[in-house]
C-alpha positions as CSV (number, residue, x, y, z in Angstrom):
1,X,0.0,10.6,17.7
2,X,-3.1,8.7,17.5
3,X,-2.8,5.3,14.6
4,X,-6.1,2.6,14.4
5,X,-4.7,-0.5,13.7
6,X,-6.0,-4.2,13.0
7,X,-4.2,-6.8,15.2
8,X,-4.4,-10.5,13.7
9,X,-3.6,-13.2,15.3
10,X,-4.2,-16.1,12.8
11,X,-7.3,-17.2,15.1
12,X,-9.5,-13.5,14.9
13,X,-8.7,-10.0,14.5
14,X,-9.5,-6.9,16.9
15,X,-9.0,-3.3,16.3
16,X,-6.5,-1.2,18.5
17,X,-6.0,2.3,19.0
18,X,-2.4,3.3,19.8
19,X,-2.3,7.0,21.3
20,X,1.3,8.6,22.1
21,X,4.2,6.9,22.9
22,X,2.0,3.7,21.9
23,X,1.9,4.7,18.4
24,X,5.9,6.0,18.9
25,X,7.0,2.4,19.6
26,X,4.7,0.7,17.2
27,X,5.9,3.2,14.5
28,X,9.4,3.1,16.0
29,X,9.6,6.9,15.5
30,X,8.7,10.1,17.8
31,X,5.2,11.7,16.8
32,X,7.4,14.9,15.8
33,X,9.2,12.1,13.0
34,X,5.7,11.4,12.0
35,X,4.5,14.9,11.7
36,X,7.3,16.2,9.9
37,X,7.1,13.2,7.6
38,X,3.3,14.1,7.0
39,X,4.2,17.5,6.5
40,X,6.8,17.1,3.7
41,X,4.5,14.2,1.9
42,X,1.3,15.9,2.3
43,X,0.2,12.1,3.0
44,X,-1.4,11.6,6.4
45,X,-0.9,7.8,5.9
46,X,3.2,8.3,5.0
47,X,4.1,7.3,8.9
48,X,2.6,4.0,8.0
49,X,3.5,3.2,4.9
50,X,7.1,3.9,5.4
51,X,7.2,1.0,8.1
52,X,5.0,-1.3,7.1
53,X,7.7,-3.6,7.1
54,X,8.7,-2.9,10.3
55,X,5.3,-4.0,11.6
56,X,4.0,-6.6,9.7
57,X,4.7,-10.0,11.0
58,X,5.8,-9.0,14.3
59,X,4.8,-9.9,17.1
60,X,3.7,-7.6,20.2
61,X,2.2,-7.8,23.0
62,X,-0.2,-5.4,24.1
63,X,-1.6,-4.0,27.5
64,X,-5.1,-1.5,27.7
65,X,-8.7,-0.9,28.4
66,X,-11.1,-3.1,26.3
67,X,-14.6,-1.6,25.0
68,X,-17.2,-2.8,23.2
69,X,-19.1,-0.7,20.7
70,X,-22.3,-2.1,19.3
71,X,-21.1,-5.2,18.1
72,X,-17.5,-4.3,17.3
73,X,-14.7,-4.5,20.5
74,X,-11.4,-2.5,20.4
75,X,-8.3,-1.8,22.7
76,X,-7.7,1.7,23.9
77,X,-3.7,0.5,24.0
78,X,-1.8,1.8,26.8
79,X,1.4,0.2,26.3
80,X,3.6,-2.3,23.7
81,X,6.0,-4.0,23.6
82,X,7.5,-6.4,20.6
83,X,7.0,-9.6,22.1
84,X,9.7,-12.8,21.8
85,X,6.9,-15.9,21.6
86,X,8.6,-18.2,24.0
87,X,9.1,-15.6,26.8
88,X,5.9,-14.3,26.0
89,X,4.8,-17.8,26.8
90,X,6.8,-18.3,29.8
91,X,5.8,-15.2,31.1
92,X,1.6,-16.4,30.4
93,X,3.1,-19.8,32.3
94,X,3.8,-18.4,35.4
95,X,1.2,-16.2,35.8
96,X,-1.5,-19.2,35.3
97,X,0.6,-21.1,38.1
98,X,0.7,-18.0,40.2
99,X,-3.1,-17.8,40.5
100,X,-3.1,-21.7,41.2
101,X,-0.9,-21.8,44.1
């Protein structure tokens, strides 16, 4: 499972590529869901469209490898998770004070 998504955080936008179980959890189905789903539909896009509510609006946080392509940057996502803000914050918190002490 390979999906190309836009990730917007009210400031910018960056483009993310979500391979395996990356794409599973952003999806929130297996990549054998998604195929089969493709398969009956004939619509490579059905995977998507079926959960777009289940993805827009939410918040994630996720971890990868950065690259830079002529002027455009993207994240070759190697994990997600569906971020709470405030313990996403917390968690951002400590680190900064970690690297003061």
């Amino acid at each position: 499972m390979r999906y190309k998504v836009t990730l917007d955080d009210g400031f910018g936008s960056i483009r993310a590529t979500l391979f395996g179980e990356t794409g599973e959890a952003l999806l929130q189905m297996t990549a054998q869901e998604a195929f089969d789903l493709i398969s009956k539909s004939g619509n490579n896009q059905a995977p998507i469209e079926q959960n777009t509510d289940k993805m827009l609006g939410q918040h994630i946080a996720i971890q990868g490898r950065v690259t830079k392509y002529k002027d455009s940057v993207d994240i070759a996502a190697s994990g997600l998770d569906f971020a709470d803000s405030v313990e996403e914050i917390k968690r951002m918190k400590q680190n900064v004070m970690d690297m003061l002490d």
